[in-house]
Every structure is written in structure tokens, then in C-alpha cells.
C-alpha positions in Angstrom: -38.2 -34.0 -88.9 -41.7 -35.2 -89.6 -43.9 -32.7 -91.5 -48.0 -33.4 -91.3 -50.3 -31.4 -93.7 -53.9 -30.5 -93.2 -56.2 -28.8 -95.1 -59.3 -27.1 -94.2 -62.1 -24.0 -95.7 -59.9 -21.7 -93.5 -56.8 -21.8 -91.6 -58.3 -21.9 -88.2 -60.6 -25.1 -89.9 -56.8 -26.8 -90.7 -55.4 -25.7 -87.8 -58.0 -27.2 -85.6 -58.0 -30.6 -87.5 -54.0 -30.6 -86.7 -54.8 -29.9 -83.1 -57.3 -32.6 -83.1 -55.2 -35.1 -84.7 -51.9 -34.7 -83.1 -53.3 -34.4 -79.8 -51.8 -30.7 -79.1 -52.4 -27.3 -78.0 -51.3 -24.6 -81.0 -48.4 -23.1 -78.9 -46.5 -26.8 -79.3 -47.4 -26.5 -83.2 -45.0 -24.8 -85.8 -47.6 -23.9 -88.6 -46.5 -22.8 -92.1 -49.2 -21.8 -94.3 -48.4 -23.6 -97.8 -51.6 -22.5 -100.5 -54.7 -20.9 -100.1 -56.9 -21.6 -102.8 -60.1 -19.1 -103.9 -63.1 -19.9 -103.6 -64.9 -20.0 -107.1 -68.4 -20.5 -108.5 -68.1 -24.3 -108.8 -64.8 -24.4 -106.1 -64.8 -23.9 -102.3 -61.5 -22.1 -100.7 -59.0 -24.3 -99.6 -55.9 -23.3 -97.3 -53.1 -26.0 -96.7 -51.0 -26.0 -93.6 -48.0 -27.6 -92.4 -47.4 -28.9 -89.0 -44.3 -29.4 -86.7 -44.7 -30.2 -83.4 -42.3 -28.7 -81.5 -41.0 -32.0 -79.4 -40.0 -33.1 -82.9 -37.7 -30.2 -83.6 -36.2 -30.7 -79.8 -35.4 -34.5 -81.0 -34.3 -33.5 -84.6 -31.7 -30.7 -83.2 -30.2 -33.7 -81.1 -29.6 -36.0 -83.7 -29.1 -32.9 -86.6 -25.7 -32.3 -84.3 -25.6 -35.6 -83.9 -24.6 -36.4 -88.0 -22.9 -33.1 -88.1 -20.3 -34.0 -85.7 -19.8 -37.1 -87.1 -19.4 -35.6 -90.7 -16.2 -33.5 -89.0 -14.8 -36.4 -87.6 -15.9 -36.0 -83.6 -17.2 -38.7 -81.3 -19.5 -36.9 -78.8 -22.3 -37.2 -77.0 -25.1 -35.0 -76.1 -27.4 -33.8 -73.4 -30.4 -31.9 -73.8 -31.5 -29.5 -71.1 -34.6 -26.8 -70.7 -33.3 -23.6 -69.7 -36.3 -20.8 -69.2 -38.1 -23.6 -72.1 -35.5 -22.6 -74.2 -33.5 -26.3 -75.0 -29.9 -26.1 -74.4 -27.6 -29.1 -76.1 -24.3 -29.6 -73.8 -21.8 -31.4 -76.5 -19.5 -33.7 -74.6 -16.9 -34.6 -77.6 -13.5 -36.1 -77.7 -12.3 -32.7 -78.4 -13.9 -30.4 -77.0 -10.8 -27.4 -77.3 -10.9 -27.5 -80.7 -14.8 -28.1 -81.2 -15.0 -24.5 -79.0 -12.1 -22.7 -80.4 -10.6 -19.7 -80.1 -12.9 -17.6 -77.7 -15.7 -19.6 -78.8 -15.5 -18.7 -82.4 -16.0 -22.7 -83.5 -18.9 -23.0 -81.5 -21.0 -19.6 -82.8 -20.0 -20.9 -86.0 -21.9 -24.3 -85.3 -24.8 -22.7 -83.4 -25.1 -20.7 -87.2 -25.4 -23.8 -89.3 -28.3 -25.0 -86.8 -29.8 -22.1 -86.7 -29.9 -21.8 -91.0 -31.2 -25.4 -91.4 -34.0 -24.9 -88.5 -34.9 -21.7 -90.6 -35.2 -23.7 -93.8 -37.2 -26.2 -92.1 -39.6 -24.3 -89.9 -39.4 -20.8 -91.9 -38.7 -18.8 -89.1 -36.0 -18.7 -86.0 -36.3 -21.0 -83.6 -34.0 -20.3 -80.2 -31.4 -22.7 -78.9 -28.8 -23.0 -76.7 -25.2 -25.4 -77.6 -22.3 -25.5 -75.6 -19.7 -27.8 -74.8 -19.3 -29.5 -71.5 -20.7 -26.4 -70.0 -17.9 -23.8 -71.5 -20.6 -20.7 -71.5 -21.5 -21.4 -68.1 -17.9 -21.6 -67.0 -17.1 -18.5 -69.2 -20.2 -16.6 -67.8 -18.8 -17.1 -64.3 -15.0 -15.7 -65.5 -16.7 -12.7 -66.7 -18.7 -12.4 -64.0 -15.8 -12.3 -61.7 -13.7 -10.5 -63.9 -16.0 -7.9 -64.5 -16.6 -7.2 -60.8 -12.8 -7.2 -60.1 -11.7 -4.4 -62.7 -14.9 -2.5 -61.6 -13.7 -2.4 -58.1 -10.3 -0.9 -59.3 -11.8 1.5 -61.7 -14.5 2.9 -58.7 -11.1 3.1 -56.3 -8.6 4.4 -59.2 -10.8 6.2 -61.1 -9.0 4.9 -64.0 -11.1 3.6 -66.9 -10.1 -0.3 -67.8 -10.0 -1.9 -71.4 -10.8 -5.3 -71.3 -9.1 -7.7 -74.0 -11.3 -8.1 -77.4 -14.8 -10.2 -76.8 -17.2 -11.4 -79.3 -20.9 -9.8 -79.1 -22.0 -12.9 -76.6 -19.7 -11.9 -73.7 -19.4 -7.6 -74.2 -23.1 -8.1 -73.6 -22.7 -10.2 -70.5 -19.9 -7.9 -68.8 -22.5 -4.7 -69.6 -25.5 -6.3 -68.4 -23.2 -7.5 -64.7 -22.4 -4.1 -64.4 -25.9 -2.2 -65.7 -26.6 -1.2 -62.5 -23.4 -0.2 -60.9 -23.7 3.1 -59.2 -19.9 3.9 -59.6 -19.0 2.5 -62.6 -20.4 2.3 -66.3 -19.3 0.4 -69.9 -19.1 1.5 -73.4 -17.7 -1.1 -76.1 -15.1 0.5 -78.4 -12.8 -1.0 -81.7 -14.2 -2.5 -84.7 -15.2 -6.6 -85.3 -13.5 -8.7 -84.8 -11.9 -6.7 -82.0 -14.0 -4.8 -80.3 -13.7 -4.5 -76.9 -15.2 -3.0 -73.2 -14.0 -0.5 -71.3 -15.3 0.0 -68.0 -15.1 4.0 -66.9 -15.7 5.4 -63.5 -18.8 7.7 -62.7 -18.3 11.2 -62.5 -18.9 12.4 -59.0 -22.3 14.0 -60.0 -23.5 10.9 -61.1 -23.6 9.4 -58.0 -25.9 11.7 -56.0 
């Protein structure tokens, strides 16, 4: 990832010098304010800045996944997309089952050790998306479906349904489908690692 360095009076001053330089607005800058010196009788201040641009840390998650699959023994290749400016990396490997593991638990795990070197390197979070040959979208639309299913039953029955153990990721998307459901409502129960949804009917009050 290549780091550039400016220093100026002020911040703004280095700021605008790395603006001017690299040819870029600030919102496509990472800046990480590295010394600010005091000005003295014989000394003018001095702040030093250092400067990502953020095409660079697009490129440098690519081929950061890149050497990190090859260190665990995968042959894959990767796509980069921009979803709502927010790049997703689709990993296409020659394993992909075992690169997603059980309920995904192999790929959060991967998405973690991105996420901890991008914080070393930029000194602050930095959102990203990785999946493999599209498993989130394709588990998205399960849940989606499912979710709609057993709310159906629950609204006719009026028998709450407990849905099998999730991880954070997909309780969140089963309670945001059914947020606004005017007959039924969700409440995760258990403790990690298995805790779970349960999708409960409406009392009849509720609904007028």
C-alpha cells in the first residue's frame, strides 16, 4: 500500500499540498496525522500527515487476499465489485465449501484478519464486503424465503417458530425482512454460538 507524507504549518496547509499533488479531492484521501511540532521562538509549527488514497486500499485488499489465500494453500481468483461504494471481493477458489465453512464461520473469520491489517494500516475501519462465488447473496435469498414461509405459518397458527442457530450476519437479516410485518414479530434467544430467532405472532390488539 503506498503511503505519501506531507508536511505543512497546519494540517489543512499538508492536507492541501496532498490534494494538490495526488490530484484528489479529500473524501478519496485516508489522512493520519503523524507529529505536530510547536512552534518556538527560533521554530515554526510543523504537522506531518500521511496519505492513502483510497483506490490504493481497493487494489491492496485484492492482492492482500490475494497472498493470503495462497499462504493456505487455495488457488482462487477474485472479482471486485461496488455495492452502495462499499467494494465487495467475490472469491472464486478451488474450494470454495471449505473456504466458507460451516454457516459461514471460515469466511467471517477471513473478513476479521482483513479488517485487523486494514486497521493497522489506515488506523481506523474501513468497510468491505468478501464472499465466495456469491454465498451471501444466495444465503440472503434462503433467508429471505425462509423467513417469509415460517412467518406465514406463525400469522395462520399462531404458534411462535424457532429457527435453527444463526450467526449475528443472518438473525439480523431475518429481523430486518420481517421489521415491518403487521402479524408477526422476532426476538433472538440462546447464547453464542447458538443463538437463535424466534418468530412470534402478534397479539390481536396489536394489529388494530
Amino acid at each position: 500500500m503506498e503511503k505519501h507524507k506531507y508536511t505543512g504549518k497546519s494540517k489543512e496547509e499538508a492536507i492541501q499540498l496532498a490534494k494538490e499533488e495526488l490530484q484528489e479531492v479529500e473524501e478519496n484521501l485516508f489522512i493520519k496525522e503523524l507529529e505536530s511540532t510547536k512552534g518556538g521562538l527560533f521554530k515554526s509549527k510543523k504537522v506531518e500527515i500521511e496519505v492513502i488514497e483510497k483506490r490504493e486500499v481497493v487494489k491492496d485488499i485484492k492482492d492482500y487476499l490475494i497472498k493470503l489465500l495462497k499462504a493456505m494453500g487455495y488457488t482462487a481468483n477474485i472479482e471486485v465489485k461496488n455495492k452502495e461504494e462499499i467494494p465487495k471481493y467475490i472469491i472464486f477458489s478451488d474450494n470454495d465449501a471449505l473456504l466458507i465453512g460451516k454457516n459461514g464461520k471460515n469466511l467471517k473469520a477471513l473478513s476479521t484478519i482483513v479488517g485487523g491489517y486494514l486497521n493497522a494500516e489506515l488506523g481506523k475501519n474501513y468497510k468491505f464486503m468478501i464472499d465466495v462465488n456469491e454465498y451471501k447473496e444466495k444465503r440472503e435469498k434462503t433467508l429471505e424465503r425462509l423467513a417469509k414461509n415460517i412467518a406465514r405459518e406463525v400469522a395462520q397458527t399462531k404458534v411462535e417458530a424457532k429457527l435453527d442457530s444463526m450467526n449475528s450476519y443472518e438473525r439480523r437479516i431475518i429481523h430486518n425482512i420481517l421489521t415491518n410485518n403487521k402479524k408477526v414479530y422476532t426476538e433472538s434467544e440462546g447464547e453464542e454460538p447458538n443463538r437463535y430467532v424466534v418468530i412470534k405472532p402478534k397479539e390481536e390488539e396489536k394489529l388494530n
